[in-house]
Steps between C-alpha positions, in 0.01 A plus 500: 500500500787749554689441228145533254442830687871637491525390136156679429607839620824425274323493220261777549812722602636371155226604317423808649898596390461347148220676449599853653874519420600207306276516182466811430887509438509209294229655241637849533828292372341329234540220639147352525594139371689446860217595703446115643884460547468856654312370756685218617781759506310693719473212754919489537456889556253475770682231668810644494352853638358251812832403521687788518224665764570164711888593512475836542247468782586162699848358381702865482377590860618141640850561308568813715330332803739204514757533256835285436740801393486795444471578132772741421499506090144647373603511163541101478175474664323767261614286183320189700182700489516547159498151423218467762294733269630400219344170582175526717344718306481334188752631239760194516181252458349778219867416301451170575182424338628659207791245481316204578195499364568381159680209705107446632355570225667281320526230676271454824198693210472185283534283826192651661360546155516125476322425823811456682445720834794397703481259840245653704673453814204659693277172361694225715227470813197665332260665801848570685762631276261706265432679801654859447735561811603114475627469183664830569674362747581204262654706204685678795665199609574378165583832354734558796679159441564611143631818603721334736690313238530830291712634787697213510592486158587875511733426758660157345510573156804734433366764201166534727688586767680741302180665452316453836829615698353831416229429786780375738730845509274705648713556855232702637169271488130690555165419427609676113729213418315225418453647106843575485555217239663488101260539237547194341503334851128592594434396147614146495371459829156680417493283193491160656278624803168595229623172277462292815184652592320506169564096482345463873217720414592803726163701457621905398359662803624222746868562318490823593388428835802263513731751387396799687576260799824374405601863455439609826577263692842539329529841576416449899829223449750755383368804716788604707311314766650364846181253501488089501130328573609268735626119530154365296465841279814465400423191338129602349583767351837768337586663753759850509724349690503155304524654173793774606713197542401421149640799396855502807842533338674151437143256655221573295620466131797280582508122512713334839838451430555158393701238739874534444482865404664782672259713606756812438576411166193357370354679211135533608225267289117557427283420693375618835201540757113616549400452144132514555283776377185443727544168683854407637288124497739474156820583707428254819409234219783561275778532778586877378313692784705706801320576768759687717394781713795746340484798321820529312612796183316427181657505175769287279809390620694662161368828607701498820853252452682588217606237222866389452549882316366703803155574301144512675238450231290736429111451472395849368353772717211627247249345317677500142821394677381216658299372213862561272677310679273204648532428043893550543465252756307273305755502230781466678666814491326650884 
């Protein structure tokens, strides 16, 4: 019952703002063809406005209530909210649908034209998983699984880490960093996520739903945030606390050294702790969840020892920068 009424006032909120702000732009563009793509657009918008009042109003006030550090550089922290608006409010998806919607078009088009509707995964216990907040629940859990394994892989594989290192250098970690990620990392990652849920039969408004949560839950985890949920919390739920150690110099992207290594000469592996997104369920099942009570410096362990020619990498401190070289990294010259 409270998720029919919540998602009712979404969408008269959504229409009232297609209808007032949203269309009247598009036809005053000439773009009238997009109106029913305009509207869907106008969901991300009003969902990412929701957002953004949630931070502003509830996670920014518990940042300066209980905070880890101080934050000392506001100009690596103003790029970070950038991304964040680059990204809740729609324009990263908007360039998105233009680059993957021939991909759809093309190929899941003639699927569904075919009769071919994808595994309803909702359908498995009719009268109990067609139910609307249980088969959220159930795409949660699934989604969230997926999602896990997409942070793994851009940890273990070398050229996504190359890219998703971007994420990692932040030194100073708020409630802005969870967007600060490389283009083409949010876009492979982005890509598998709707592929996945289009073949379970992820209904649009329960994606956003799904999505919307994801993203602030994952902006509570990097708030500069001195906050853990406890011995059984910790292990329901992402925590701050468990997810900073996903992001501490030298634990949370590194594997162990292995036996018969020097610890002092070992050059560091791929790998690491607290890979789950939602659920740390993933990281207690898989063996790659630390739940230490520690609050150690964030960043990447090439930001802070210098290589065998006295050089720190650099990461980039704007936008443009960043983006530059996370592709120099890519291709082997970063």
């Amino acid at each position: 019952m409270i998720f029919d009424a919540l998602s009712d006032v979404f969408s008269a909120a959504q229409v009232w703002l297609f209808e007032t702000v949203v269309q009247p732009v598009v036809f005053a563009v000439g773009l009238g063809g997009w109106v029913e793509d305009a509207f869907d657009a106008t969901g991300w918008l009003l969902v990412g406005v929701v957002q953004l009042a949630v931070m502003l109003a509830i996670i920014g006030p518990l940042e300066r209530l209980r905070p880890v550090y101080r934050v000392t550089d506001r100009a690596a922290v103003r790029t970070d909210v950038l991304y964040t608006l680059l990204h809740r409010l729609g324009l990263f998806r908007l360039v998105m649908f233009f680059l993957l919607q021939p991909f759809f078009d093309g190929v899941v088009g003639p699927l569904h034209a075919a009769g071919w509707n994808g595994w309803q995964l909702d359908a498995i216990w009719p009268g109990v998983t067609d139910v609307a907040w249980v088969s959220f629940l159930l795409y949660l859990v699934v989604m969230d699984f997926v999602d896990y394994w997409i942070h793994r892989g851009q940890h273990g594989l070398s050229w996504w880490w190359s890219l998703h290192s971007l994420h990692h250098s932040q030194r100073q970690m708020t409630m802005w960093s969870d967007n600060r990620n490389h283009l083409l990392d949010d876009a492979l990652r982005d890509l598998i996520f709707v592929v996945v849920a289009q073949l379970i039969g992820v209904a649009p408004g329960q994606f956003i739903a799904l999505v919307a949560l994801t993203q602030l839950s994952e902006s509570l985890q990097h708030a500069n945030l001195r906050l853990h949920f406890g011995t059984l919390g910790e292990r329901l739920w992402v925590s701050p606390r468990f997810h900073r150690l996903h992001h501490s110099i030298g634990l949370g992207h590194e594997a162990p050294v292995r036996d018969g290594e020097f610890a002092e000469k070992a050059i560091p592996r791929l790998g690491g702790h607290n890979f789950g997104v939602l659920l740390p369920w993933w990281d207690m099942l898989f063996r790659s969840g630390d739940f230490s009570h520690r609050y150690d410096p964030t960043g990447i362990r090439d930001q802070v020892e210098p290589d065998d020619q006295g050089r720190l990498r650099d990461y980039g401190r704007g936008f443009w920068a960043q983006q530059w070289l996370g592709l120099k990294r890519l291709a082997g010259q970063g």
